[in-house]
PDB file of N, H, CA, C and O in Angstrom:
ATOM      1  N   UNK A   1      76.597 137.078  51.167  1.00  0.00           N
ATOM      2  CA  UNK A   1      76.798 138.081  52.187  1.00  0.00           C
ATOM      3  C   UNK A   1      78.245 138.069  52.673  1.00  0.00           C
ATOM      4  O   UNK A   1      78.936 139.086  52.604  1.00  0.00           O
ATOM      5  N   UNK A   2      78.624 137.111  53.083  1.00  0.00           N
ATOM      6  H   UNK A   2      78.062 136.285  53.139  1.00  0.00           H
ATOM      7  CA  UNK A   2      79.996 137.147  53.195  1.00  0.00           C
ATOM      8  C   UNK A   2      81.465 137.162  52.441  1.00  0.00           C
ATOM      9  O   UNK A   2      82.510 137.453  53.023  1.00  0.00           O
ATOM     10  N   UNK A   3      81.377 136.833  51.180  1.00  0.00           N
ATOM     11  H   UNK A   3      80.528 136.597  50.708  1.00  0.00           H
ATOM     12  CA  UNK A   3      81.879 137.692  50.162  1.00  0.00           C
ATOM     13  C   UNK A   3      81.476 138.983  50.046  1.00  0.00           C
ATOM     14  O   UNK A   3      82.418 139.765  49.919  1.00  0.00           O
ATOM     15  N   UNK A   4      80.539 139.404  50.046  1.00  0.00           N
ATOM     16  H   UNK A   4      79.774 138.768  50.150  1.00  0.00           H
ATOM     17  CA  UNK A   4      80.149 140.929  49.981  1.00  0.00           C
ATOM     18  C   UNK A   4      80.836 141.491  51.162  1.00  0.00           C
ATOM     19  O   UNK A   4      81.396 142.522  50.790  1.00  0.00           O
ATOM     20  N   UNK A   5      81.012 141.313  52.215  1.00  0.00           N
ATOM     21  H   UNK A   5      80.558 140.476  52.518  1.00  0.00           H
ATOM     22  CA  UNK A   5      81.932 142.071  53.262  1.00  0.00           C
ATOM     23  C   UNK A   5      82.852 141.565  53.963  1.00  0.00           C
ATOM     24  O   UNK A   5      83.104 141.990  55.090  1.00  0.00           O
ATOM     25  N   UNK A   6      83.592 140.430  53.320  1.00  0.00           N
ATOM     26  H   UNK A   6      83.387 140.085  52.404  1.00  0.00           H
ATOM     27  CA  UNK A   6      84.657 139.667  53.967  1.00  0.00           C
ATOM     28  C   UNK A   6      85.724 141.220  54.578  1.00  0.00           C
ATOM     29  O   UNK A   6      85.870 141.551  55.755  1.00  0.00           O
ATOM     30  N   UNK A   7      86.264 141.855  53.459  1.00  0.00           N
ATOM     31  H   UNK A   7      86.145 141.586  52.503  1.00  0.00           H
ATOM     32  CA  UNK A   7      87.433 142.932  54.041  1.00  0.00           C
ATOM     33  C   UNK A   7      86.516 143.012  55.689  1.00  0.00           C
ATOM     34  O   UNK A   7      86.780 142.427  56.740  1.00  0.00           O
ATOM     35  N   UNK A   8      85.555 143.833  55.411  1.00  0.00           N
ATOM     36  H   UNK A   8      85.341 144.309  54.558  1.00  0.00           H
ATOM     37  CA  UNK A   8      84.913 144.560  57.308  1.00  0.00           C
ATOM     38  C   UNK A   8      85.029 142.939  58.070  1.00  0.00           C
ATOM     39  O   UNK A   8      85.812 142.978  59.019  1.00  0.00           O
ATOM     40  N   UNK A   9      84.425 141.578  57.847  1.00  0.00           N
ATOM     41  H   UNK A   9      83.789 141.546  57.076  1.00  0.00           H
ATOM     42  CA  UNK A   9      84.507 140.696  58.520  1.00  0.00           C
ATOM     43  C   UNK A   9      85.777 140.229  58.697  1.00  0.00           C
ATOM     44  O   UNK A   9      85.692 139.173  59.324  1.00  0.00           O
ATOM     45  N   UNK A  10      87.199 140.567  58.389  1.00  0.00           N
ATOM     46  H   UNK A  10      87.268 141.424  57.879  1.00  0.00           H
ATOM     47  CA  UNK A  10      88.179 139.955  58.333  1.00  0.00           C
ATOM     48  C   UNK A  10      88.756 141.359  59.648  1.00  0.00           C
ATOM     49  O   UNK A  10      89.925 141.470  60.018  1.00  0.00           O
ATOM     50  N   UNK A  11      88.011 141.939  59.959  1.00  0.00           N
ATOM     51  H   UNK A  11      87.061 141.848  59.659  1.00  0.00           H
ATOM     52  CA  UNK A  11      88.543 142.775  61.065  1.00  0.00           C
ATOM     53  C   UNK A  11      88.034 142.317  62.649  1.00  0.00           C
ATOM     54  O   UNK A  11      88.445 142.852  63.679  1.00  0.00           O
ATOM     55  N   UNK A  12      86.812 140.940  62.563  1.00  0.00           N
ATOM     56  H   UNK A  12      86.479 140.505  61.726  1.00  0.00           H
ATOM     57  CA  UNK A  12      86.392 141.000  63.703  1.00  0.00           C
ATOM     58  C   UNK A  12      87.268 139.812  64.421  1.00  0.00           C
ATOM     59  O   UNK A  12      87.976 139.074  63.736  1.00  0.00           O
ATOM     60  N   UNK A  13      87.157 139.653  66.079  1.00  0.00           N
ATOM     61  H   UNK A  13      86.582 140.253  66.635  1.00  0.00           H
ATOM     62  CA  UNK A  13      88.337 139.378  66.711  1.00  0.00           C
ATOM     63  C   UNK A  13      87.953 137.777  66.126  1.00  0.00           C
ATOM     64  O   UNK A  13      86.931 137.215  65.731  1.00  0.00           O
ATOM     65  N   UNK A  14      89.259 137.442  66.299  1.00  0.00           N
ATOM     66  H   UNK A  14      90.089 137.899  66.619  1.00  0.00           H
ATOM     67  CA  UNK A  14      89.795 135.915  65.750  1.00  0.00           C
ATOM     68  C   UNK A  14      88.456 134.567  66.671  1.00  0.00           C
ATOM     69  O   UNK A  14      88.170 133.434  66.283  1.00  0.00           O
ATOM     70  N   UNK A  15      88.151 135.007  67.400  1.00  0.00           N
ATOM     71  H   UNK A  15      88.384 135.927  67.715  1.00  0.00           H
ATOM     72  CA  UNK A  15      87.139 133.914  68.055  1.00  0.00           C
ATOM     73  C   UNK A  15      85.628 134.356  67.475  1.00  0.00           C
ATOM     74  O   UNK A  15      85.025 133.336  67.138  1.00  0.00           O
ATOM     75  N   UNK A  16      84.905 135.463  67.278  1.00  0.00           N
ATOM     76  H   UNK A  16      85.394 136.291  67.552  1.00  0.00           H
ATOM     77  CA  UNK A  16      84.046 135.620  66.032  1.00  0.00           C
ATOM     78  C   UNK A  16      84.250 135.063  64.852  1.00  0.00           C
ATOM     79  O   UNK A  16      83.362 134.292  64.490  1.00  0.00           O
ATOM     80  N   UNK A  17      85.119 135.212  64.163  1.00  0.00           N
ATOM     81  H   UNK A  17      85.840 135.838  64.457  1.00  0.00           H
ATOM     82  CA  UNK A  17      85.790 134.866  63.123  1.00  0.00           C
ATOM     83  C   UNK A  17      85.527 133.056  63.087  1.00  0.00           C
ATOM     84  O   UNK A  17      84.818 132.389  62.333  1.00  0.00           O
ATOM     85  N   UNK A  18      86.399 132.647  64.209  1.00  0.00           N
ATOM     86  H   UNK A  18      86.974 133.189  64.822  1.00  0.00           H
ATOM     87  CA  UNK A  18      86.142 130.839  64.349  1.00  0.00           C
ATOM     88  C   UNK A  18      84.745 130.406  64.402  1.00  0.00           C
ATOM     89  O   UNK A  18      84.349 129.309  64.008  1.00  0.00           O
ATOM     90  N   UNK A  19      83.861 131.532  65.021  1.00  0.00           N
ATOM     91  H   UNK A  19      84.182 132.423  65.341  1.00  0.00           H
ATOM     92  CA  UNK A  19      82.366 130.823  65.530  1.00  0.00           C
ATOM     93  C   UNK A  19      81.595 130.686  64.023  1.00  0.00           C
ATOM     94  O   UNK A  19      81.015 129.737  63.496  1.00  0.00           O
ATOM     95  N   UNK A  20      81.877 132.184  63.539  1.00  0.00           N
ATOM     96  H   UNK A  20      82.347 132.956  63.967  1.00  0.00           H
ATOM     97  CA  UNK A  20      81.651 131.907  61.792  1.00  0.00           C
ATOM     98  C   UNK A  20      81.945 130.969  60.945  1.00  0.00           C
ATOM     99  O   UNK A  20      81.114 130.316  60.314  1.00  0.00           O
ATOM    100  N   UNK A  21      82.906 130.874  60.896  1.00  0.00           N
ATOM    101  H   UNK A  21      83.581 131.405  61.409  1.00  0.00           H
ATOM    102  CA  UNK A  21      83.306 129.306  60.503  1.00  0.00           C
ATOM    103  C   UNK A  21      82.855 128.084  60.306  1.00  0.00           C
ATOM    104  O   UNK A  21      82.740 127.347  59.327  1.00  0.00           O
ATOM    105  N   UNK A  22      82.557 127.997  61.759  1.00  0.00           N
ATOM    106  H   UNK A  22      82.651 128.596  62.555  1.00  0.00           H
ATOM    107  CA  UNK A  22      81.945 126.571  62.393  1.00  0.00           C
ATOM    108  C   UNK A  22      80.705 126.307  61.691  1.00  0.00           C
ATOM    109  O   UNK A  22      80.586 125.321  60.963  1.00  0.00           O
ATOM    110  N   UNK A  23      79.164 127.706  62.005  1.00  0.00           N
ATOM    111  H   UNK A  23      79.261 128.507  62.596  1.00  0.00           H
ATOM    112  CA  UNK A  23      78.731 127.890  61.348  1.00  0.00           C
ATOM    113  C   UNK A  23      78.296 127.688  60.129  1.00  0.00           C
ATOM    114  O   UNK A  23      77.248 127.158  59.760  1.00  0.00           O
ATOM    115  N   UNK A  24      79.488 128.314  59.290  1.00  0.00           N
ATOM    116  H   UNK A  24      80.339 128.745  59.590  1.00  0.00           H
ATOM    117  CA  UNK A  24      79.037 128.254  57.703  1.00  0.00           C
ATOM    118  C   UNK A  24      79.382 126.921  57.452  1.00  0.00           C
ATOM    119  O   UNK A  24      78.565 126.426  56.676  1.00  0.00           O
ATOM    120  N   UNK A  25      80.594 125.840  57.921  1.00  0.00           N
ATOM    121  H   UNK A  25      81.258 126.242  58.551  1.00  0.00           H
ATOM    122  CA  UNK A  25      80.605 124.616  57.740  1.00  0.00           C
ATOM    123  C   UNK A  25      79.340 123.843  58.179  1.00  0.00           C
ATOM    124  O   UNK A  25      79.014 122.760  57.693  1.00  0.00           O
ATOM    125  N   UNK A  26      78.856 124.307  58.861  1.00  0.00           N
ATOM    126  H   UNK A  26      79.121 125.186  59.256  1.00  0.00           H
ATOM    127  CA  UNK A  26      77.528 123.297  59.744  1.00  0.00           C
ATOM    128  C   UNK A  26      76.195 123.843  58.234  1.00  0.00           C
ATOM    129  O   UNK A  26      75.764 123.098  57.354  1.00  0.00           O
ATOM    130  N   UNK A  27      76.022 124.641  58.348  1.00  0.00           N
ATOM    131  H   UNK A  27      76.372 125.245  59.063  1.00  0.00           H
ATOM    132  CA  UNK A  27      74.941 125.021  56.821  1.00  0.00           C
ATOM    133  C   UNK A  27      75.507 124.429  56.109  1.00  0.00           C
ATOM    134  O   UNK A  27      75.016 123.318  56.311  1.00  0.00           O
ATOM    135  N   UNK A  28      76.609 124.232  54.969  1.00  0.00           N
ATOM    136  H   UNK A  28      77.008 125.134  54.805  1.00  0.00           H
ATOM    137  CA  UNK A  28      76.744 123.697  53.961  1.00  0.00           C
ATOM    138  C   UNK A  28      76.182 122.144  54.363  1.00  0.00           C
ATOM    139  O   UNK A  28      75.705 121.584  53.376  1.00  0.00           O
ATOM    140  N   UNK A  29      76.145 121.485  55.371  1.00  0.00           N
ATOM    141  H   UNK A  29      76.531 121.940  56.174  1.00  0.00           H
ATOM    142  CA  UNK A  29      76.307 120.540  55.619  1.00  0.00           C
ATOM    143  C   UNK A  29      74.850 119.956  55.731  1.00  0.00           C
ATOM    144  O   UNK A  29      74.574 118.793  55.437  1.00  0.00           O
ATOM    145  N   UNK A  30      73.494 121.355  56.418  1.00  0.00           N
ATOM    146  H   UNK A  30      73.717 122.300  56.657  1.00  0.00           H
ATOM    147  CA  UNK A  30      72.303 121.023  56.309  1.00  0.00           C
ATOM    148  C   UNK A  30      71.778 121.071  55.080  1.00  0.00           C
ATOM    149  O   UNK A  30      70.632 120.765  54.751  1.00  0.00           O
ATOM    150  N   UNK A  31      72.882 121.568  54.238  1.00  0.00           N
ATOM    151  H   UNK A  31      73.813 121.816  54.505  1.00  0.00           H
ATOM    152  CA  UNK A  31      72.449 122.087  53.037  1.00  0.00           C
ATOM    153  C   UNK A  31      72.174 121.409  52.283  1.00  0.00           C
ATOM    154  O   UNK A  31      71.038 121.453  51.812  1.00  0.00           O
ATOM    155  N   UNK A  32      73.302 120.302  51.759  1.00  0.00           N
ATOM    156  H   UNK A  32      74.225 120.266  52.141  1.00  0.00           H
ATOM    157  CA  UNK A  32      73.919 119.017  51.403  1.00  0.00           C
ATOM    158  C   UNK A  32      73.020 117.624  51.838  1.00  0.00           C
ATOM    159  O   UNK A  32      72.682 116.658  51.153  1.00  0.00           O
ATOM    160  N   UNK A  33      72.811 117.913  53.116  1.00  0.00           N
ATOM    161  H   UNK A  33      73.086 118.698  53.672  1.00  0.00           H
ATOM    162  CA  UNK A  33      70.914 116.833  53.661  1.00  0.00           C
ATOM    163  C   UNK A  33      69.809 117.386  52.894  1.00  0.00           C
ATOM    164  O   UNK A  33      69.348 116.681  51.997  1.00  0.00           O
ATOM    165  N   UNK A  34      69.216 118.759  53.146  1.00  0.00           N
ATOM    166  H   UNK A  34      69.591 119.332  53.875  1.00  0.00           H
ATOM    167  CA  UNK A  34      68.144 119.066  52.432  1.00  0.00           C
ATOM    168  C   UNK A  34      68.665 118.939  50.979  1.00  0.00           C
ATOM    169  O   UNK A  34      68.606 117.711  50.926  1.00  0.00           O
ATOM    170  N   UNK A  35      68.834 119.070  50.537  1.00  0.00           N
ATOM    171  H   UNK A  35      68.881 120.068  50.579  1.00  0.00           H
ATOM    172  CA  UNK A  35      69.536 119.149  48.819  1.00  0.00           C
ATOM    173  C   UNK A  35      69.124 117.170  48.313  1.00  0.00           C
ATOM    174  O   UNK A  35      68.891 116.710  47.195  1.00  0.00           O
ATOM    175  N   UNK A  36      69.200 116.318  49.936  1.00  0.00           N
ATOM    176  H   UNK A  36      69.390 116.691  50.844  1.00  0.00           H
ATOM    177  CA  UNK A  36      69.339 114.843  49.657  1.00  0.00           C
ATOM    178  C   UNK A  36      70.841 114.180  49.299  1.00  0.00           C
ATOM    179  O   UNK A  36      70.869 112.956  49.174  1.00  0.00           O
ATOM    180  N   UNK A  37      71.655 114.671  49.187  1.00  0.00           N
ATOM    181  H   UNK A  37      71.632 115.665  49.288  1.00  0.00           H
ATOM    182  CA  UNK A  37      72.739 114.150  49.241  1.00  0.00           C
ATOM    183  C   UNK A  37      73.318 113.421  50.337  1.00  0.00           C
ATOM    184  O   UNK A  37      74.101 112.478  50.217  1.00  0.00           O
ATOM    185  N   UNK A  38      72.819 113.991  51.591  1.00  0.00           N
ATOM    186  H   UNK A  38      72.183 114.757  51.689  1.00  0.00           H
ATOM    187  CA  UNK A  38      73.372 112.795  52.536  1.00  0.00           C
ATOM    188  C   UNK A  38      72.123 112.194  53.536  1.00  0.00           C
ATOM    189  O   UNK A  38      70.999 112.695  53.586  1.00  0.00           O
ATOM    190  N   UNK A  39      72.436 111.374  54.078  1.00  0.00           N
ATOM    191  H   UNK A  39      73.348 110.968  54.037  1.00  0.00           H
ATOM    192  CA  UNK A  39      71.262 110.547  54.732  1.00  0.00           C
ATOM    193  C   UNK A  39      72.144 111.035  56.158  1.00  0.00           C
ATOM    194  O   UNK A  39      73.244 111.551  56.357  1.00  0.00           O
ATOM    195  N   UNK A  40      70.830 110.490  57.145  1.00  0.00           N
ATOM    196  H   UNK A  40      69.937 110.071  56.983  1.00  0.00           H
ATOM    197  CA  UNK A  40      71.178 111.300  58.606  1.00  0.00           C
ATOM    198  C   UNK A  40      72.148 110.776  59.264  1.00  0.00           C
ATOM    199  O   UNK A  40      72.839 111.604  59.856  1.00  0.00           O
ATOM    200  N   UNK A  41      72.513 109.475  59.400  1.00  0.00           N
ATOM    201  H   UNK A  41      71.952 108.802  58.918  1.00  0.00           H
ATOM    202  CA  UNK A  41      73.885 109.010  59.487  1.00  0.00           C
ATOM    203  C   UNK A  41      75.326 109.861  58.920  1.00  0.00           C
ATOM    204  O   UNK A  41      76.233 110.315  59.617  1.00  0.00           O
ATOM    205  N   UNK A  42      75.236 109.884  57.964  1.00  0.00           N
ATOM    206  H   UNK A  42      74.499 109.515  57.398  1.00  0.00           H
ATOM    207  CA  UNK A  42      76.326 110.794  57.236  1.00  0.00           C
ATOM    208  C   UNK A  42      76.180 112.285  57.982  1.00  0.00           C
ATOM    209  O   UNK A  42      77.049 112.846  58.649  1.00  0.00           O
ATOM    210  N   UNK A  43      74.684 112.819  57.646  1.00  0.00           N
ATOM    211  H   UNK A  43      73.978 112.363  57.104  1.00  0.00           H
ATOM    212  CA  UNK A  43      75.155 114.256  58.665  1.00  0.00           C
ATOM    213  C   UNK A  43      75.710 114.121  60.234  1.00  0.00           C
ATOM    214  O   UNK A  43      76.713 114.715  60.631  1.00  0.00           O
ATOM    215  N   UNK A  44      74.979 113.332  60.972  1.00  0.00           N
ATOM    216  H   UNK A  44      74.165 112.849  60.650  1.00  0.00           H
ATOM    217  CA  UNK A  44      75.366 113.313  61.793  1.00  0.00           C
ATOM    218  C   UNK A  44      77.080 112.877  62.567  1.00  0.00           C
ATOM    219  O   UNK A  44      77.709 113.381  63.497  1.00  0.00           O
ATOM    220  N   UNK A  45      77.365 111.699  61.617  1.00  0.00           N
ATOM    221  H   UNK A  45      76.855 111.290  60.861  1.00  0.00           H
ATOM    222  CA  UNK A  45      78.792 111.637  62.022  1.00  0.00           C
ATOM    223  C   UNK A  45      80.050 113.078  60.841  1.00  0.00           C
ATOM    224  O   UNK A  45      81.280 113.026  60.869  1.00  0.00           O
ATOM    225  N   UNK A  46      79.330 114.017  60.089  1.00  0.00           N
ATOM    226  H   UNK A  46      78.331 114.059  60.067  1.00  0.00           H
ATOM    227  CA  UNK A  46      79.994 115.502  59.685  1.00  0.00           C
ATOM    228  C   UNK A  46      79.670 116.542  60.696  1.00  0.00           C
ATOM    229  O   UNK A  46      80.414 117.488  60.953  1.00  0.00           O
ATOM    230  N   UNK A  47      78.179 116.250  61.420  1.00  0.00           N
ATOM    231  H   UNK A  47      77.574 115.481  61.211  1.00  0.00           H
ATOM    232  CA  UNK A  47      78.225 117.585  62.354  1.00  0.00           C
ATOM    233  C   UNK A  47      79.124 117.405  63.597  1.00  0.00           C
ATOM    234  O   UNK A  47      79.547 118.342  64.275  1.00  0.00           O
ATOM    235  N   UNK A  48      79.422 115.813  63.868  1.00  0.00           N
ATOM    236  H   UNK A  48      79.078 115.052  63.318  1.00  0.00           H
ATOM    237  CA  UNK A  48      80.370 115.546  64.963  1.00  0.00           C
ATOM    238  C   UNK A  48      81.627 116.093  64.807  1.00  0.00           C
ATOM    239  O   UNK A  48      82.159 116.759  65.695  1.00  0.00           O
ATOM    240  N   UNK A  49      82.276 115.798  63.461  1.00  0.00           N
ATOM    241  H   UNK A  49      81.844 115.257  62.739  1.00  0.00           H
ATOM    242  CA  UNK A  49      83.472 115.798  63.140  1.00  0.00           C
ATOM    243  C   UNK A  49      83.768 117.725  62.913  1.00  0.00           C
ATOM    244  O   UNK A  49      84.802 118.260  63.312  1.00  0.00           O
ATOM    245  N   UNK A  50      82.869 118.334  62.358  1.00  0.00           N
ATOM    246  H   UNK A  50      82.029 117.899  62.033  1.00  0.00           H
ATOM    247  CA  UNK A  50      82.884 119.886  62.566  1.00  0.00           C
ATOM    248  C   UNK A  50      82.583 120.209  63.913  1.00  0.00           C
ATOM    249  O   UNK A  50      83.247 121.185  64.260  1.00  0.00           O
ATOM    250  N   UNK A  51      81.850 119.780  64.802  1.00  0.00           N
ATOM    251  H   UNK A  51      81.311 118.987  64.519  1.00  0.00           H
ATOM    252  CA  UNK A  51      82.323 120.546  66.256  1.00  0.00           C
ATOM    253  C   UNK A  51      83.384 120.026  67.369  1.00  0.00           C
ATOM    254  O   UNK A  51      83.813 120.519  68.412  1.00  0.00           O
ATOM    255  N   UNK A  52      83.665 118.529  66.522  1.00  0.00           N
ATOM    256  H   UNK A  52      83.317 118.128  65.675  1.00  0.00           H
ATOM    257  CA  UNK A  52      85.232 118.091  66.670  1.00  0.00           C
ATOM    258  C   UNK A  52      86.672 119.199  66.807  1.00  0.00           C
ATOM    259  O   UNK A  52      87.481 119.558  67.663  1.00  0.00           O
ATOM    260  N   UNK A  53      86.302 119.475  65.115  1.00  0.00           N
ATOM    261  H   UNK A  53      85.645 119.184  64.420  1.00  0.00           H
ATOM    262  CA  UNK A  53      87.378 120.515  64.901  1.00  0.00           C
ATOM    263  C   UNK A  53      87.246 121.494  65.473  1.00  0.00           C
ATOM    264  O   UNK A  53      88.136 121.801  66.266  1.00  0.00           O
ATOM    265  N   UNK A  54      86.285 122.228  65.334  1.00  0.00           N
ATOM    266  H   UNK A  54      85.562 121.979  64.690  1.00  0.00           H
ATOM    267  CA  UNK A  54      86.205 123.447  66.245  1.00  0.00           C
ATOM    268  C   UNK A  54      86.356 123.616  67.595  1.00  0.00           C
ATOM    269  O   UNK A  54      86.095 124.737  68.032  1.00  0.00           O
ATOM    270  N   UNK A  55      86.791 122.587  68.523  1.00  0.00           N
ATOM    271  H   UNK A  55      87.003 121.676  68.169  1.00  0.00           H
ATOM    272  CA  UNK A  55      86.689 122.577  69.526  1.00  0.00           C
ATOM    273  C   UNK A  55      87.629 123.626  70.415  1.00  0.00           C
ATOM    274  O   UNK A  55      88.639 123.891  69.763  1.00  0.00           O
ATOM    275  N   UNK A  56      87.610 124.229  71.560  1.00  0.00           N
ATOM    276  H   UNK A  56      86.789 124.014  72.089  1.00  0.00           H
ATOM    277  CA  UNK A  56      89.163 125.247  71.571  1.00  0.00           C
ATOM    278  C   UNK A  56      89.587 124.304  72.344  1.00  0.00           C
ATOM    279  O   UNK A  56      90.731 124.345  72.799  1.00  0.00           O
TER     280      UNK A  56
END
């Protein structure tokens, strides 16, 4: 979906834009647990470190 309309999504204001972000980093990340690749320790100190970064 977001390849399919990045151009229209690359018009919305810069703090939409960041919340998206955050977002799609936080899914890859449940993704990567359900999938079994990481144990809950590991997600949990990546979901810290992504709302780390995102912080304003």
């Amino acid at each position: 979906m977001i390849d399919k309309h990045r151009n229209e999504l690359e018009k919305l204001p810069d703090e939409i834009k960041h919340e998206i972000n955050k977002c799609m980093e936080i899914y890859e990340e449940l993704e990567s647990y359900d999938q079994g690749d990481l144990d809950i320790n590991t997600l949990q100190k990546r979901l810290e470190d992504i709302l780390d970064k995102y912080e304003i």
